[in-house]
C-alpha positions in Angstrom: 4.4 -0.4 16.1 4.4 3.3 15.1 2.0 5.8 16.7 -0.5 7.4 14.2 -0.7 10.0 16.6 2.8 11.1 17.1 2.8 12.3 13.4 3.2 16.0 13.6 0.0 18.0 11.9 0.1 18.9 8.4 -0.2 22.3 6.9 0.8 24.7 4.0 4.6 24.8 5.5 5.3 21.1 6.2 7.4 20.6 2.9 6.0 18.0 0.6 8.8 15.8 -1.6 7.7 14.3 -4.8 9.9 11.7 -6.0 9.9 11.2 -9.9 8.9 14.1 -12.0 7.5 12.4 -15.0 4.6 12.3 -17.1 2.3 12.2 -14.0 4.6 13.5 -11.2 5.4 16.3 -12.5 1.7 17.9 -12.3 1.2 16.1 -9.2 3.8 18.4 -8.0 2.9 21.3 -9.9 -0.9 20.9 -8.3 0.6 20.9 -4.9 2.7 24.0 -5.6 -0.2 25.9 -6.5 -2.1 24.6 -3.6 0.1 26.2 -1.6 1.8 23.1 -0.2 6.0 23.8 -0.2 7.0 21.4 -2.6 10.3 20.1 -3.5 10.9 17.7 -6.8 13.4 15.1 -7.7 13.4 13.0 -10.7 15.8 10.7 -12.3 16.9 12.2 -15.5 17.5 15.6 -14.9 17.7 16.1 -18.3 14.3 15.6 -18.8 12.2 19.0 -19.7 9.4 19.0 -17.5 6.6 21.7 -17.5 6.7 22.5 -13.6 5.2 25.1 -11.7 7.8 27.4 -11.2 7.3 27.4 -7.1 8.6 23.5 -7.2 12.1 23.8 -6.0 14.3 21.2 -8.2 16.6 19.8 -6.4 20.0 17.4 -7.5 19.5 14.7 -5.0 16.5 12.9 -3.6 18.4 13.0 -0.6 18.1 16.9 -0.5 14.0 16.5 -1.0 13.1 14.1 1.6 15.3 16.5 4.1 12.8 17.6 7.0 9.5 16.5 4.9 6.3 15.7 6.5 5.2 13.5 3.2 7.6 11.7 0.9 5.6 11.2 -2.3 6.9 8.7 -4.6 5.9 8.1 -8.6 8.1 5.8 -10.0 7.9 3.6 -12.6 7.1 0.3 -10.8 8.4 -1.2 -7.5 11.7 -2.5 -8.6 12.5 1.5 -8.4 10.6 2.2 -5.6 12.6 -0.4 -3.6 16.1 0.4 -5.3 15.3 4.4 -4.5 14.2 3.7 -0.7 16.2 0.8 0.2 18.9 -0.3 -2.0 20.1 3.7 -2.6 19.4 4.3 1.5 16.6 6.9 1.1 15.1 6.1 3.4 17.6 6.5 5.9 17.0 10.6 4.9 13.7 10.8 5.7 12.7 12.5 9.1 11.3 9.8 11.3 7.6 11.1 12.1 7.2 11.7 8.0 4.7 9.7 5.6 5.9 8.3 2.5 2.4 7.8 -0.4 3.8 5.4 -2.9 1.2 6.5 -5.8 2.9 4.4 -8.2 1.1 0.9 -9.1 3.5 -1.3 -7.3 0.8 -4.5 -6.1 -0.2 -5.4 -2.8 2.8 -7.6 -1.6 5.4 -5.0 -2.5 3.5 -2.5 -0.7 2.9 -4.2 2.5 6.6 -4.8 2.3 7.6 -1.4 1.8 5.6 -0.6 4.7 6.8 -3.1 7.2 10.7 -2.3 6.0 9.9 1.7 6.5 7.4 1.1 9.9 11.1 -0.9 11.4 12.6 3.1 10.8 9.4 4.6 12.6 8.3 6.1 8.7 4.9 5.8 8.2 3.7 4.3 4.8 0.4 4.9 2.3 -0.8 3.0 -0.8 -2.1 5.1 -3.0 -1.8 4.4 -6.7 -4.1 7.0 -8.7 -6.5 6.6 -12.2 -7.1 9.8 -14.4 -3.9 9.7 -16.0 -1.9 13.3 -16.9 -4.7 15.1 -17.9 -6.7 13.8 -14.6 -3.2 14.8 -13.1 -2.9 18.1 -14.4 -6.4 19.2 -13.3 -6.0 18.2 -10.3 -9.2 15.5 -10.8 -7.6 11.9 -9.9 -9.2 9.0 -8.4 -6.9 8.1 -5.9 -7.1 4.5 -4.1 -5.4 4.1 -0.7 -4.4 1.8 1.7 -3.1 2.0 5.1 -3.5 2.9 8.3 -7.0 5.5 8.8 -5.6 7.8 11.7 -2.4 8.5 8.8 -4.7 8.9 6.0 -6.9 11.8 7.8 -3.3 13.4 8.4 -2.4 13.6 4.9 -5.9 14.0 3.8 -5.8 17.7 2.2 -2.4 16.6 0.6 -4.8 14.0 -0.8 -7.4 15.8 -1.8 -5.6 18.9 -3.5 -4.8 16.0 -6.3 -8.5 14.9 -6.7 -11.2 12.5 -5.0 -8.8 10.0 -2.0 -10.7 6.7 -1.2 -9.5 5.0 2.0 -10.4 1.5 0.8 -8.2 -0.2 4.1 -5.4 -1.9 5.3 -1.8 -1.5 3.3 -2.1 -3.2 -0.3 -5.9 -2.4 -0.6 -5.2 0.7 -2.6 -3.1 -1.1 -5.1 -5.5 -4.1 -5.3 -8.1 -1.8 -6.1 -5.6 -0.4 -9.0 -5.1 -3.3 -10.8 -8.9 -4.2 -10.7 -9.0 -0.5 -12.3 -6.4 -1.4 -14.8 -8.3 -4.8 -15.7 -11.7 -3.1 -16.5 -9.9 -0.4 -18.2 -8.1 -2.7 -20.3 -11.2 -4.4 -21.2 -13.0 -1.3 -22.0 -10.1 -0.7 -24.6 -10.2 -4.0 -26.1 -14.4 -3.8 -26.1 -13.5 -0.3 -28.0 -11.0 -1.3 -30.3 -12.8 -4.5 -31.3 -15.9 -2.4 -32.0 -14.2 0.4 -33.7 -12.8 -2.3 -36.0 -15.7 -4.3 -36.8 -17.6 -1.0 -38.3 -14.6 0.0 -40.3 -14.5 -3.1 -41.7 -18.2 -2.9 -42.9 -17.0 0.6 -44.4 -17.8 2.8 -41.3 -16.2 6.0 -40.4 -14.4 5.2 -37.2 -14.5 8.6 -36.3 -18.5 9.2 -36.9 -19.2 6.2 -34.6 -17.1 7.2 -31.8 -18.8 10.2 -32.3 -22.6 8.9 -32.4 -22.1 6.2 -29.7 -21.9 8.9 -26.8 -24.5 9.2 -24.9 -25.6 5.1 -25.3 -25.0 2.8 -23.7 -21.6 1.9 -25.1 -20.2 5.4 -23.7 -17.5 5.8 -21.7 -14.4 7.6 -20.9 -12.5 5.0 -22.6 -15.1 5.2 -25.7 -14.9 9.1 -25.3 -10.5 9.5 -25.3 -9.3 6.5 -26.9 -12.1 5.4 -29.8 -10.6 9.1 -30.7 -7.3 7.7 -30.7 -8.6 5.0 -32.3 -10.4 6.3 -35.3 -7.7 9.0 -36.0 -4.6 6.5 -35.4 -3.1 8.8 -33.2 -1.0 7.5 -30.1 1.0 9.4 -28.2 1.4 8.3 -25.2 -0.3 9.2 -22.0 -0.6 5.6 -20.3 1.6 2.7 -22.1 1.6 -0.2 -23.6 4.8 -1.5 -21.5 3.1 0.0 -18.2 -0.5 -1.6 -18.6 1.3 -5.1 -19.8 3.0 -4.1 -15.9 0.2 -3.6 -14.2 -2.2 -7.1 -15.8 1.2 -8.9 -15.3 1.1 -7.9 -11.8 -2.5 -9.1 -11.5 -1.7 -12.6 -12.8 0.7 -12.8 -10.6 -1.9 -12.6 -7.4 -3.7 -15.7 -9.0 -1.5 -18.1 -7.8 -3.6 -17.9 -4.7 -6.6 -19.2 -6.6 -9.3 -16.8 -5.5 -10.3 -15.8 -8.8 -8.8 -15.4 -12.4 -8.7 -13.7 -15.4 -10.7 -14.3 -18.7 -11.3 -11.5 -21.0 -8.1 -9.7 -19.7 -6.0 -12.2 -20.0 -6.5 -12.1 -24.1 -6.0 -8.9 -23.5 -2.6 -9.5 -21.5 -1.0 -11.1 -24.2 -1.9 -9.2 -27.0 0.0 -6.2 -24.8 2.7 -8.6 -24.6 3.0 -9.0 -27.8 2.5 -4.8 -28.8 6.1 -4.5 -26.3 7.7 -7.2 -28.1 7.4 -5.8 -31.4 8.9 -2.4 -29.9 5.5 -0.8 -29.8 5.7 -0.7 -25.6 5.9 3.2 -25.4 3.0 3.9 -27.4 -0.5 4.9 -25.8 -2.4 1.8 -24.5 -4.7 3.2 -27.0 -2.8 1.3 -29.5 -3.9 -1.9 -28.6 -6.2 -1.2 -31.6 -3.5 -1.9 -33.6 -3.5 -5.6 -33.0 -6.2 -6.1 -34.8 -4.3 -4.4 -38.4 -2.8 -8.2 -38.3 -4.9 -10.0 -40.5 -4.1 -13.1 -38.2 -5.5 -11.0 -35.3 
């Protein structure tokens, strides 16, 4: 059993490693740079042109970022690649023994508690703490974020926490990503209510884009109402969160059901008509473009 305590304290100098530098972690790490935090970046495709803050040092290996770090932040795309980055590539084994690694990717509950038992056997400690805002919620620094882990660990990385928006200790490890996917199931109910709504009033010859507009303020708003019915109404869907990653994230839902505490009804329509939006090669566009299930006439 790790010692909370024996963490060392955290401040402006402990260097901060962010593992993936896409869509989301690459203003995650761009809002800790201008925090102040000493922030070193890895991702994947080094090809990729990211718009970083120009005080993240880029670095060839992740080897090289986790050197000496106090907190090992990982956004990948799901927990296949956490685990093939950590444990299967021997990551892991470069990260300073005293140092916390915040998996803010969705990943579910059991791989996290895994993850965390694996890295707890190397005296690293472990947080779950997937986040909801998505990149603009990224980028201003404003995201929910839902974690799960040991308290004593969380205080530590606290103003780490808190430099990328509003941290909710919600308990043990897993109870950050269990509160994800119950985020990801109301949100992809709220676009489905959206979508159906939007399309009902065009088909009685509305103007999708004057009842996005007019239903603000009801009782029908919302930030999904307020973004997407945008989207919506002027077909436009580039991507911020995906098709392919929400089909991820309701697949990883159903997959806690076996357990029979509860199931899904309204999302599970939902679920498949995802399923269907990645199968016709539509899995990169915005989740957004669930909308566009309904263009089938058998839909």
């Amino acid at each position: 059993m790790i010692d909370p305590h024996s963490i060392r304290p955290l401040d402006r100098e402990t260097p901060i490693a962010v593992i993936g530098l896409g869509k989301m972690g690459a203003p995650i790490a761009s809002v800790l740079a201008s925090a102040g935090f000493q922030v070193r970046g890895w991702t994947r495709n080094p090809r990729s042109q990211l718009n970083l803050d120009p005080r993240v040092k880029r670095v060839r290996t992740p080897e090289e970022a986790v050197a000496d770090a106090g907190v090992v932040i990982l956004m990948l795309t799901d927990s296949q690649a956490s685990e093939a980055l950590l444990f299967e590539g021997q990551v892991a084994r470069s990260i300073r023994r005293d140092a916390v690694v915040i998996d803010m990717a969705t990943i579910g509950p059991k791989a996290a508690r895994d993850h965390a038992a694996r890295l707890a056997e190397m005296g690293i400690q472990y947080l779950d703490a997937p986040v909801s805002g998505g990149v603009k919620g990224a980028e201003a620094g404003s995201l929910a974020v839902f974690v799960g882990g040991n308290q004593g660990v969380f205080q530590t990385v606290r103003p780490v926490l808190e430099a990328l928006g509003t941290p909710h200790h919600l308990g043990a490890t897993g109870a950050g990503q269990t509160a994800k996917l119950a985020n990801q199931i109301i949100v992809a109910i709220y676009i489905g209510a959206v979508a159906e709504g939007i399309r009902f009033a065009e088909a009685q010859g509305m103007d999708a884009a004057l009842l996005a507009n007019v239903l603000r303020g009801g009782f029908a708003d919302s930030a999904i109402l307020r973004q997407h019915g945008t989207r919506m109404a002027a077909r436009s869907f580039e991507p911020g969160g995906t098709c392919r990653l929400h089909l991820k994230d309701l697949d990883l839902a159903n997959d806690l059901l076996a357990e029979g505490r509860s199931r899904l009804v309204l999302a599970e329509t939902i679920r498949q008509r995802f399923r269907d939006m990645v199968a016709d090669g539509r899995g990169d566009a915005d989740h957004s473009a669930y909308y566009l299930t309904y263009e089938d006439a058998s839909a």
